[in-house]
C-alpha positions as CSV (number, residue, x, y, z in Angstrom):
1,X,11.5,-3.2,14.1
2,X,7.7,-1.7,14.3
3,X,6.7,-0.7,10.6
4,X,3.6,1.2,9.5
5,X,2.3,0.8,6.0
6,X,0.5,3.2,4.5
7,X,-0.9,4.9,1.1
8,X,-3.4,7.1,-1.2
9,X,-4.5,4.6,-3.2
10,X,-6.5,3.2,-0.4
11,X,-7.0,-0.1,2.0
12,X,-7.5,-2.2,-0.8
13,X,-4.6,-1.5,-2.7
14,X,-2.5,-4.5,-4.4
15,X,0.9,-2.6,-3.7
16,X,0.1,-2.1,-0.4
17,X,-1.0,-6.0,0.0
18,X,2.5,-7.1,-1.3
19,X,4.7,-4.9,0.6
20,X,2.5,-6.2,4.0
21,X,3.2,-9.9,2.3
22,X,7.1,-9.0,1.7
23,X,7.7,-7.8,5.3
24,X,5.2,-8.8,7.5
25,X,7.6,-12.3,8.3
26,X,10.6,-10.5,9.5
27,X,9.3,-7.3,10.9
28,X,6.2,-6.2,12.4
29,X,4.2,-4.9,10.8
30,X,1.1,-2.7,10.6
31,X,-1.4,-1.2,8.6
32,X,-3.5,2.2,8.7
33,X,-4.5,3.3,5.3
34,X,-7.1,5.6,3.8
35,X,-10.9,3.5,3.5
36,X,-10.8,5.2,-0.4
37,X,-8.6,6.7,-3.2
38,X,-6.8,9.7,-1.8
39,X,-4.7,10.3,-4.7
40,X,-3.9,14.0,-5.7
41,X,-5.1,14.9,-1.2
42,X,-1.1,16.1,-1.0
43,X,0.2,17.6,2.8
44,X,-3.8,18.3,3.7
45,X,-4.6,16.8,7.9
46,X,-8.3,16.7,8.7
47,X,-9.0,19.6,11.6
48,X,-12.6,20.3,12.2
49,X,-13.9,16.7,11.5
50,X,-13.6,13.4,13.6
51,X,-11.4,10.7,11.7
52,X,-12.6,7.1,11.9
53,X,-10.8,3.9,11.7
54,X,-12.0,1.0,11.2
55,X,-10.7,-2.4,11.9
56,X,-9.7,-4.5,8.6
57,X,-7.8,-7.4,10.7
58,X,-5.8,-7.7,13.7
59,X,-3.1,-5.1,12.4
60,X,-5.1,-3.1,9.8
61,X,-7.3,-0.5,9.4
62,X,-9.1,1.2,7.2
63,X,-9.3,5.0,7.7
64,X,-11.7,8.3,6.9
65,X,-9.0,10.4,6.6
66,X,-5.8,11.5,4.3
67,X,-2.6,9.4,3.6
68,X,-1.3,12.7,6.6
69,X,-3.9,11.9,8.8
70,X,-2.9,7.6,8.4
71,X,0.1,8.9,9.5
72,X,-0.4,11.8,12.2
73,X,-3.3,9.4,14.3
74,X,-1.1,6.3,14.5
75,X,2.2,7.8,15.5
76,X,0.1,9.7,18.1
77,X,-1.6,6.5,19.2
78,X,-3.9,4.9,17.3
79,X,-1.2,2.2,16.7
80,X,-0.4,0.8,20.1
81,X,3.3,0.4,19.0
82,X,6.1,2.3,18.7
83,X,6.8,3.0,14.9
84,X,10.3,3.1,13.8
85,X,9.6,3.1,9.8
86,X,6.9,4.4,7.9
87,X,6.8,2.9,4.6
88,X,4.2,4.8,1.7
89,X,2.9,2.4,-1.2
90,X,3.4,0.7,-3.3
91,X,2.0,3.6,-5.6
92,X,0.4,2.0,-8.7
93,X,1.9,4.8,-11.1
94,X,5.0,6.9,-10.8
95,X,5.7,10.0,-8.7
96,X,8.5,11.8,-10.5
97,X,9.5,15.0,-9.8
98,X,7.0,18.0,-9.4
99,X,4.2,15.0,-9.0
100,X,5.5,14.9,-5.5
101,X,3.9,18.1,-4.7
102,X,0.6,16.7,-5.4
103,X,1.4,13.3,-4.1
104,X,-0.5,11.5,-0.8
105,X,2.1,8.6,-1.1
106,X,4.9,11.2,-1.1
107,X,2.9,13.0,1.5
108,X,2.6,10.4,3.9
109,X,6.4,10.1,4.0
110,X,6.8,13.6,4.6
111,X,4.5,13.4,7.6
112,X,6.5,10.7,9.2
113,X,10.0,12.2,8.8
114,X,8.0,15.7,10.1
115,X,7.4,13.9,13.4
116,X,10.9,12.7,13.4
117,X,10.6,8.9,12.0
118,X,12.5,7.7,9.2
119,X,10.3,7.2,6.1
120,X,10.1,5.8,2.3
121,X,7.1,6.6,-0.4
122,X,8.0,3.8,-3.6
123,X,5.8,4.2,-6.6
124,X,5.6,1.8,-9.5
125,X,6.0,3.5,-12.6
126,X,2.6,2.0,-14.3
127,X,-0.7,2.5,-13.5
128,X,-1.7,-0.7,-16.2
129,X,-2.3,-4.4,-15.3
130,X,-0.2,-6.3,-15.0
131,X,1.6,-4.9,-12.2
132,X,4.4,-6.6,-11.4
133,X,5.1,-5.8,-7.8
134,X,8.1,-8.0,-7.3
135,X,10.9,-5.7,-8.1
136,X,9.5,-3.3,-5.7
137,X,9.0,-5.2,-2.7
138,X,12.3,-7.2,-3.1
139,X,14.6,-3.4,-3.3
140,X,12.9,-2.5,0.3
141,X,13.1,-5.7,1.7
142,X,16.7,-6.1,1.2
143,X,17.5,-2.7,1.4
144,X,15.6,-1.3,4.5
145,X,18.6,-1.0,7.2
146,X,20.8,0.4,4.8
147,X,18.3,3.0,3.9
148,X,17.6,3.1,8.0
149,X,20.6,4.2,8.5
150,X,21.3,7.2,6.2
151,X,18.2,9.0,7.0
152,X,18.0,12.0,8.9
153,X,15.1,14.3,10.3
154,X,15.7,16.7,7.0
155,X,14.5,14.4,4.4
156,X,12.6,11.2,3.3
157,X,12.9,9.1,0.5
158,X,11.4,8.7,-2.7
159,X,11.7,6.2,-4.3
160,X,10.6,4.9,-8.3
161,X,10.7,1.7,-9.8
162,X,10.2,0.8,-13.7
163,X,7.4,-1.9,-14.8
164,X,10.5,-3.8,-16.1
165,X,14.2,-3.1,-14.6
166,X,17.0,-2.6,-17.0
167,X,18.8,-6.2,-17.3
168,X,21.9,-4.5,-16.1
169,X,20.1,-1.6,-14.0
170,X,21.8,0.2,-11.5
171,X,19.9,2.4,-8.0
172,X,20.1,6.2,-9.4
173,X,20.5,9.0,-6.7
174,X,18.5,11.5,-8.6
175,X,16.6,14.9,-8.1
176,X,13.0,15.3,-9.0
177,X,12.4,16.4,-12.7
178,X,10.3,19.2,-14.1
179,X,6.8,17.8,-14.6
180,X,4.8,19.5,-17.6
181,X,0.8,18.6,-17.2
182,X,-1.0,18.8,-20.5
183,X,-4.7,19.8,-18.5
184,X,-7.8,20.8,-20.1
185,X,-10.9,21.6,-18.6
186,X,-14.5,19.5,-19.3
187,X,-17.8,21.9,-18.5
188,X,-20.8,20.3,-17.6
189,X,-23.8,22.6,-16.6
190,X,-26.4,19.9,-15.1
191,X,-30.6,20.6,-16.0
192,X,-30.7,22.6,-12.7
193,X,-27.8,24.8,-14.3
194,X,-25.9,24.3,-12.3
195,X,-21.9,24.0,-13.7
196,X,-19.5,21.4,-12.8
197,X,-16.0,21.4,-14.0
198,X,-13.5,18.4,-14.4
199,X,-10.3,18.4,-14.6
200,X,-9.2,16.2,-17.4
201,X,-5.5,15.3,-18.1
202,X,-4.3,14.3,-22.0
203,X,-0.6,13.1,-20.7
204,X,2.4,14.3,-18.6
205,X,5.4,15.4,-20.1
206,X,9.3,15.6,-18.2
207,X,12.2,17.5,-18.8
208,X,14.3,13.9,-18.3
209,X,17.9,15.4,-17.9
210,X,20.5,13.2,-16.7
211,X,20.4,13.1,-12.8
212,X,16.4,13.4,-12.9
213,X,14.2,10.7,-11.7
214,X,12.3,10.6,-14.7
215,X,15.5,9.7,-16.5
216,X,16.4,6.7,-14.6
217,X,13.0,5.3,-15.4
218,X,13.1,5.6,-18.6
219,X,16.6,3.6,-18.9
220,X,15.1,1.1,-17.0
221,X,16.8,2.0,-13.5
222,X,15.4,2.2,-9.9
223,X,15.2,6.1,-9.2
224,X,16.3,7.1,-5.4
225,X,15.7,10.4,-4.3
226,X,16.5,11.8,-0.9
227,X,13.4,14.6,-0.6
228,X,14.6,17.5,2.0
229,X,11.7,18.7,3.8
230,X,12.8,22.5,3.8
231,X,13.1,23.8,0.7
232,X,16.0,26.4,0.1
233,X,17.0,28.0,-3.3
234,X,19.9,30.3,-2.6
235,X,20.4,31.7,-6.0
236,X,16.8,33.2,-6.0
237,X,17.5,34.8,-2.1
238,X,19.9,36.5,-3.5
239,X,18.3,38.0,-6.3
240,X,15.5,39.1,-3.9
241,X,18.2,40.3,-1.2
242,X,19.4,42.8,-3.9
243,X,16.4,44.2,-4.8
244,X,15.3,48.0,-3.5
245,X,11.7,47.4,-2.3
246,X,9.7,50.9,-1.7
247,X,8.6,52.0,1.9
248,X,4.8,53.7,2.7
C-alpha cells in the first residue's frame, strides 16, 4: 500500500519523522510536506502562485505551499505513485473539536478524502518536550486496515492521543467538543506609525461532555472521531424552513 505523509508543522517535524520510521518498513511510503509551519493555514489551496517542491531525499519533499496544496499536487502527480492513504501528522499539540476548523493537519485529511482517498490527521495532545511519540505511531501502525476499511468518501478521521494513555485506556468514538479561545489582541504601532496587531492566545477552554474528544483526553483515552465532510444540522433547517421571509 502507497502512503503519503503529510503535515502543518512542517518538513522537519519530529511526529512526522516517527510515523515515516513506524511505516516506512511495511508500506511505502512517501513524504510531501510544507518547507515551514503552516499551522492555523486551515482548507486554503494556493491559486495565483506557483508551488515549489523541493527534494529532501529519495521520497521526500519539502513544499512552498499549504498542508491542501501537499495534498492536491501529489495526488495530481507530483508523487509518481498511486496513493491509497493519506496520513496527517503527527500534530505536536491536540486538535479537539472546533480546533479542526482552523487545523492544516485536520485540513490535509479533508483534502484527501475530498479527492476520494481514505485519510487520517492524529495529533498528540502536547505541544511540550518530551514528546513521547510512541503511543501514536504504534495505534496507526497496528490499526491502519481496520481503519482502511470503514472509511468512506463522506468522512475522514481524526484522531487524538494523550501525552500519557490511561493504564487501562480504551479507543473513544467521540464528536468534536466546543472549543472556547481566551484571545486578546497585542498593538504595536512601529516608528513609521505604522500598526501591527498580534493575535495573542491566554489558554483554550472545552465544554468536555462525555462523548467529546476533549473528554477522552483528559481520562487518558485515545479519542477517534469520524469527521463528515458535509456538514448538515437538521434541527436549525427547520427552524429556518418555518420562518416567513419578506418579498421586494
Amino acid at each position: 500500500m502507497t502512503i503519503l505523509l503529510t503535515n502543518d508543522d512542517g518538513i522537519d517535524s519530529p511526529g512526522l519523522t516517527a510515523l515515516y520510521k513506524s511505516l516506512s518498513d511495511k508500506y511505502n511510503v512517501w513524504i510531501m510536506a510544507p518547507d515551514g509551519d503552516r499551522s492555523g493555514k486551515s482548507q486554503s489551496i494556493t491559486f495565483r502562485d506557483a508551488i515549489r517542491t523541493t527534494p529532501v531525499s529519495e521520497r521526500a519533499f519539502a513544499c512552498s505551499g499549504t498542508p491542501a496544496d501537499c495534498v492536491a499536487i501529489s495526488m495530481l502527480g507530483a508523487i509518481p505513485d498511486e496513493i491509497e492513504l493519506v496520513i496527517s501528522g503527527i500534530n505536536l499539540g491536540p486538535n479537539l473539536g472546533t480546533d479542526i476548523i482552523y487545523s492544516g493537519t485536520a485540513a490535509a485529511a479533508r483534502q484527501a478524502s475530498l479527492n476520494n482517498c481514505p485519510a487520517i490527521a492524529v495529533s498528540l495532545s502536547t505541544q511540550t518536550h518530551p514528546f513521547n511519540f510512541t503511543d501514536a505511531t504504534s495505534f496507526i501502525r497496528e490499526n491502519i486496515e481496520t481503519l482502511m476499511s470503514l472509511w468512506n468518501n463522506d468522512h475522514f478521521v481524526n484522531i487524538n492521543i494523550p501525552q500519557r494513555l490511561n493504564k487501562n485506556y480504551s479507543v473513544e468514538i467521540t464528536h468534536p467538543s466546543r472549543r472556547i479561545y481566551e484571545d486578546n489582541l497585542v498593538k504595536f504601532v512601529s516608528p513609521a506609525n505604522e500598526t501591527y496587531y498580534f493575535l495573542n492566545g491566554t489558554g483554550i477552554a472545552s465544554s468536555d461532555l462525555k462523548g467529546e474528544d476533549s473528554s477522552a483526553i483528559l481520562n487518558g483515552n485515545i479519542s477517534l472521531s469520524p469527521i463528515y465532510l458535509h456538514p448538515v444540522n437538521h434541527r436549525e433547517d427547520a427552524m429556518y424552513k418555518s420562518a416567513e421571509y419578506k418579498r421586494w
